[in-house]
C-alpha positions in Angstrom: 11.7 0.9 27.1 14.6 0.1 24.5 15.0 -3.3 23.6 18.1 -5.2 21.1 17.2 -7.8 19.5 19.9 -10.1 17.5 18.1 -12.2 14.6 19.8 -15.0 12.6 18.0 -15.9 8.9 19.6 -19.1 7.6 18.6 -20.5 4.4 16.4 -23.6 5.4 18.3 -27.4 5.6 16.7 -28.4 3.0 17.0 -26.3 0.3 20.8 -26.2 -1.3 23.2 -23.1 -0.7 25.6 -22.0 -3.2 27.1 -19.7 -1.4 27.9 -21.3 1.3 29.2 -24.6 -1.1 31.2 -22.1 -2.8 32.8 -20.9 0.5 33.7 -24.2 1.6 35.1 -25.6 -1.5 37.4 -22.4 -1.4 38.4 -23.6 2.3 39.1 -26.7 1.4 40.9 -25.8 -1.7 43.3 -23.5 0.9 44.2 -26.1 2.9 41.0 -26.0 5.7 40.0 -29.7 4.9 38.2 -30.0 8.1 35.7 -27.9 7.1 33.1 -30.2 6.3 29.8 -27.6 5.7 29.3 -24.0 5.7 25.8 -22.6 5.4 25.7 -18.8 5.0 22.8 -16.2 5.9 22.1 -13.3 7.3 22.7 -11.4 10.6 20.6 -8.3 11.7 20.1 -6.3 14.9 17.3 -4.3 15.3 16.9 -1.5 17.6 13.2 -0.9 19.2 11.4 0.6 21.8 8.4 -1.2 23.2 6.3 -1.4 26.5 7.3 -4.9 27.1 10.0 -7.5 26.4 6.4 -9.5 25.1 5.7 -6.9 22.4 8.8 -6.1 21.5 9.5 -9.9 20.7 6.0 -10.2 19.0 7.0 -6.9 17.0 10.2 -8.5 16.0 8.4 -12.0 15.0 6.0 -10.2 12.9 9.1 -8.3 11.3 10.9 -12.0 10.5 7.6 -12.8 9.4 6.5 -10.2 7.1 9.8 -8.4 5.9 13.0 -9.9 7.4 13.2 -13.9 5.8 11.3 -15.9 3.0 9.5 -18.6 4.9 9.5 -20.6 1.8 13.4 -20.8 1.6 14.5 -19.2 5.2 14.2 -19.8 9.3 15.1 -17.4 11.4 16.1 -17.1 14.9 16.2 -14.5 17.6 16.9 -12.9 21.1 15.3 -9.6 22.2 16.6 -8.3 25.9 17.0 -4.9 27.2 19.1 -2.2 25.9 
């Protein structure tokens, strides 16, 4: 079966995130001044084919684990459901 799964990596909480200060000074700079935080990351989908929704979602945990985010500096996120 063909599964999509949708994965979020965010840099973690506590760590700081340049980018995303950068993007929200430039916000507030334009006039956004409600724009109190922007954290930035990354946004992958991942196409797979598996005998079960169970190993398709431990296929895409290993892949978060091993290749996809730092665990040091990232968490990630994700949904996996049936193309």
């Amino acid at each position: 079966m063909k599964f999509i799964a949708q994965i979020n990596v965010m840099p973690l909480k506590a760590l700081l995130d340049p980018q995303g200060k950068a993007v929200k000074t430039s916000m507030q700079n334009t006039g956004h001044k409600s724009v109190l935080d922007v954290r930035i990351g990354k946004h992958i989908t991942m196409e797979l084919e598996a005998d079960s929704k169970e190993k398709a979602e431990k296929l895409v945990e290993d892949a978060c684990k091993k290749i996809l985010s730092n665990p040091i500096m990232e968490s990630y996120e994700f949904k996996v459901k049936e193309a």
